[in-house]
N, C-alpha and C positions, 0 to 999 in steps of 0.2 A: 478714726481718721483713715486709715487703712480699708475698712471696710467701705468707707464713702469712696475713696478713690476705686476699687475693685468693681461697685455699684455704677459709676459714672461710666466708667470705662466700657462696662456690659454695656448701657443702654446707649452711649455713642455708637459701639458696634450695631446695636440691634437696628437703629436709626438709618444708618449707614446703607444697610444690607438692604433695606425696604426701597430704596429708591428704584429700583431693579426690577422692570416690568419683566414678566416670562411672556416669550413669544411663543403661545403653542397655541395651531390651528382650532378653531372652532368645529362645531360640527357641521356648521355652513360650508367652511368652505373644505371642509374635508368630503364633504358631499360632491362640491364641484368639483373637486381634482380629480374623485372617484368617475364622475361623468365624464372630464375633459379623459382619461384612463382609458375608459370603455370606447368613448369614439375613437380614438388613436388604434386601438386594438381592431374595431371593424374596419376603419378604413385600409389596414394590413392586412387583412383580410380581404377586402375586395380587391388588393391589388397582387397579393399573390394569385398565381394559377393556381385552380382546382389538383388537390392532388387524386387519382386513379384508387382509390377503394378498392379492396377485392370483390368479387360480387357475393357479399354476404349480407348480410342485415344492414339498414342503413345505420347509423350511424347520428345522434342528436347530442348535442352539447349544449349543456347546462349553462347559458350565458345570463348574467345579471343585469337586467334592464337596468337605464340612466335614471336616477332619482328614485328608486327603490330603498323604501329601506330596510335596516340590515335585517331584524326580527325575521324579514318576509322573504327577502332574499336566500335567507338560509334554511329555512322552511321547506319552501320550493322545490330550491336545487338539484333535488333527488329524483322527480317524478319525472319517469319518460327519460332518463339518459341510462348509457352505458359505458361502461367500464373501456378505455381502451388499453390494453396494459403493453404494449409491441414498443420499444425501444426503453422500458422502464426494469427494473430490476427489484429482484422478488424480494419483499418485505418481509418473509420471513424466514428467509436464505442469511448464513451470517456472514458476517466480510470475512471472518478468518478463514473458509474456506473459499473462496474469491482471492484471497494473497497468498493462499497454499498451491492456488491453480496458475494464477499469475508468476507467481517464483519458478514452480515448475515447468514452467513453457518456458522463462528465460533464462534458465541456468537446467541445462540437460545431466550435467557433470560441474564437480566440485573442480576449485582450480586446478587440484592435485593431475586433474586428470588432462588436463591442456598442455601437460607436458609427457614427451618421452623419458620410459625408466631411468634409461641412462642418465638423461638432463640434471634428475636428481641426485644430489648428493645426502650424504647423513653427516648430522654434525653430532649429532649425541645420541646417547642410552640411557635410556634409566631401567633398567630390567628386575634388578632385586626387590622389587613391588610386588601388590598383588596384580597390576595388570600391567606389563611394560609398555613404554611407551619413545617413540625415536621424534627427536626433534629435523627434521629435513627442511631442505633449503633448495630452492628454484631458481632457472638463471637468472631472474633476476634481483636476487638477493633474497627473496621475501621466504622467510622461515615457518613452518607448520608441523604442529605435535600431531604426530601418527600414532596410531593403535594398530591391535591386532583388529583386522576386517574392516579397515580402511581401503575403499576404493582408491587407487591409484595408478597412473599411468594411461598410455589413451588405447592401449588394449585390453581395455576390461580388466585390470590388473586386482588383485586384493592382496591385502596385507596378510600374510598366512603367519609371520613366524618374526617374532623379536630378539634378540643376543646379545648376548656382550658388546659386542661389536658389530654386530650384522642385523639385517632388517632382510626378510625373504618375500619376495614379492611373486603371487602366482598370477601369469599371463594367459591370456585365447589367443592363439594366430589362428586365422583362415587361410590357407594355401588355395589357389585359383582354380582347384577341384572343388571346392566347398567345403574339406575337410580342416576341423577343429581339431587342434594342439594345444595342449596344455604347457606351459615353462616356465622353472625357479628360475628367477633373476636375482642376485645376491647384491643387495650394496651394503659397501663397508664404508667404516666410518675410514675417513683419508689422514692418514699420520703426518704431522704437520715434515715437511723436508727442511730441518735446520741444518747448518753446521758449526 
């Protein structure tokens, strides 16, 4: 009984599902569209201006006559065209160095460095590590773990030296002769003022 009702129910579904014509183009008229395609495409064509070529080789482009078909089309394609590669991007160039270039162009200096020494404070140490490290904070609140030979500050600054309580930052000034100076900047960590 069981099994008859599980049976019925299948073949209801199956019955069901069939009335459901699929609407996928033929290859008639996938043909047309392809033609109505290609006219659309030349008439854009005639109505843009000629662009100026450099005076080098002409230039032929591989176009697919209307009502072609594909076999021949693709066959074809090849003979008598050339390559134009000028605003395409190289195929076997990889993007990760494309976003190493791009980051680079838009970030010259880490945030660290958009601020004056002074501006920063130290809120912490962790020194008794194998590599110490000071947690600093920017006027506007936003907190960053520093290392020894961290860029910081917007005079070329680096981290030279970590402590208990101090962080030693080495600066470049240039004075209006052109001469370079070297200078410890000392921030300490600020003792909260209770009473």
């Amino acid at each position: 009984m069981r099994n008859a009702a599980i049976a019925g129910s299948i073949a209801l579904l199956v019955l069901a599902g069939c009335d459901k014509e699929v609407n996928q183009p033929t290859s008639e008229e996938f043909q047309q569209e392809r033609a109505a395609l290609n006219a659309r495409v030349e008439a854009r064509k005639a109505k843009k201006p000629a662009r100026q070529a450099p005076a080098a080789a002409p230039k032929e482009i591989a176009a697919v006559p209307a009502g072609t078909p594909i076999s021949e089309s693709f066959a074809d394609s090849g003979s008598g065209s050339i390559y134009d590669k000028t605003d395409l991007r190289d195929p076997f160039r990889s993007f990760e160095w494309e976003r190493r270039e791009l980051a680079s162009e838009e970030l010259e200096g880490g945030p660290l460095e958009q601020f004056d020494v002074s501006q920063l404070s130290v809120i912490a140490v962790v020194w008794k590590t194998g590599s110490a490290r000071a947690l600093v904070e920017d006027p506007g609140g936003q907190s960053y773990i520093i290392a020894k030979g961290t860029r910081i500050g917007k005079n070329d600054g680096t981290v030279t030296k970590i402590d208990d309580n101090l962080v030693v930052v080495n600066e470049s000034y240039e004075d209006y002769l052109g001469n370079v100076t070297q200078k410890d900047v000392e921030l300490r960590i600020r003792r909260s003022e209770g009473g």
